[in-house]
C-alpha positions as CSV (number, residue, x, y, z in Angstrom):
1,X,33.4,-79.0,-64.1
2,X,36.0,-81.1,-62.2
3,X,39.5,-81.8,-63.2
4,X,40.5,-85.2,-63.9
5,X,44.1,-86.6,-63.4
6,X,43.0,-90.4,-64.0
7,X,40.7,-92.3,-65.6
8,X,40.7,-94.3,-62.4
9,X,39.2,-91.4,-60.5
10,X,36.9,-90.8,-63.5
11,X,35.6,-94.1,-63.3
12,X,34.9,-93.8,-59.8
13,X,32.9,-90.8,-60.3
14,X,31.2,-92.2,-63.0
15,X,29.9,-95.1,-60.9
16,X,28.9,-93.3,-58.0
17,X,26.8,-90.6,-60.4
18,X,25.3,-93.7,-61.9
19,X,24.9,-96.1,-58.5
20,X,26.7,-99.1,-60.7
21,X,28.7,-101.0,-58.6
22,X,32.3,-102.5,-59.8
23,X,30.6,-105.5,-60.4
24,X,28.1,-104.5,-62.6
25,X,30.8,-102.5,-64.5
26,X,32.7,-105.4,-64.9
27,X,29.6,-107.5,-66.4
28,X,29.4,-104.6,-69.0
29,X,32.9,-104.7,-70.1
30,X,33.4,-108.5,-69.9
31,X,36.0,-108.4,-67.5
32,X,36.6,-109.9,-64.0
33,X,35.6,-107.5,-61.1
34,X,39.5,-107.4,-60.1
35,X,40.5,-105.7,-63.5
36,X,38.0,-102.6,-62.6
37,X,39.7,-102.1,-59.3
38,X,43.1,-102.3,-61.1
39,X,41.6,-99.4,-63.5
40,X,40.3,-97.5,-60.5
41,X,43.6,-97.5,-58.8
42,X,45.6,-96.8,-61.7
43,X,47.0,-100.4,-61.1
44,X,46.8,-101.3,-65.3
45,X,46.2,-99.3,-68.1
46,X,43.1,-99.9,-70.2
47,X,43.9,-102.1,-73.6
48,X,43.1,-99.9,-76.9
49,X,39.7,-102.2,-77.9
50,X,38.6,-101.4,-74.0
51,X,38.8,-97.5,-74.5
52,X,36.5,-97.7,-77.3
53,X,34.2,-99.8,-75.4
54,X,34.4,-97.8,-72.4
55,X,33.4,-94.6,-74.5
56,X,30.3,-96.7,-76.1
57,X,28.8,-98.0,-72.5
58,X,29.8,-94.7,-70.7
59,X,29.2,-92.1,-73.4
60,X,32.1,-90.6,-72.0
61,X,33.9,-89.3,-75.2
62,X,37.2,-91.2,-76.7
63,X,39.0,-88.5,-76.6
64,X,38.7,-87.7,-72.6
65,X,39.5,-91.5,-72.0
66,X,42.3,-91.4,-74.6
67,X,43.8,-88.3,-72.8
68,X,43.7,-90.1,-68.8
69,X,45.0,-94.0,-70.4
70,X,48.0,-92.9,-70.9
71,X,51.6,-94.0,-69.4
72,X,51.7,-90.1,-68.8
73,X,48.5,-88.8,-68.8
74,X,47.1,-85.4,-70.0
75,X,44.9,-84.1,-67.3
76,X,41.5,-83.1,-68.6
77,X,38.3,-80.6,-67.2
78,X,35.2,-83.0,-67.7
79,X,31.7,-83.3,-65.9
């Protein structure tokens, strides 16, 4: 179990775990490949409609993505 400050650092580690590049992550959620970096480097926020989406193509649960998008987030145990 690893601790999680981010969701940036969370979706990192769920690409790599997966072998999806930021590309392909970006196909999934609609977005230009630029946005996923931004959400990787804790750039941008996610927008409310996106952390529901994330939590139906990851299967990462809302609550765990809820917890890390926040302008203060609320570091989380998760694997």
């Amino acid at each position: 179990m690893k601790k999680y400050t981010s969701l940036g650092e969370l979706l990192k580690d769920f690409r790599d775990l997966n072998n999806i590049s930021q590309a392909d992550l970006a196909a999934k959620f609609d977005v230009d490949i630029r946005t996923i970096s931004r959400w990787e480097k804790n750039e941008t926020l996610l927008k409310p409609d996106k952390e529901e989406e994330m939590a139906t193509i990851t299967f990462i649960p809302y609550q765990v993505i809820r917890n890390l998008n926040a302008p203060v987030s609320i570091p989380i145990y998760y694997d």
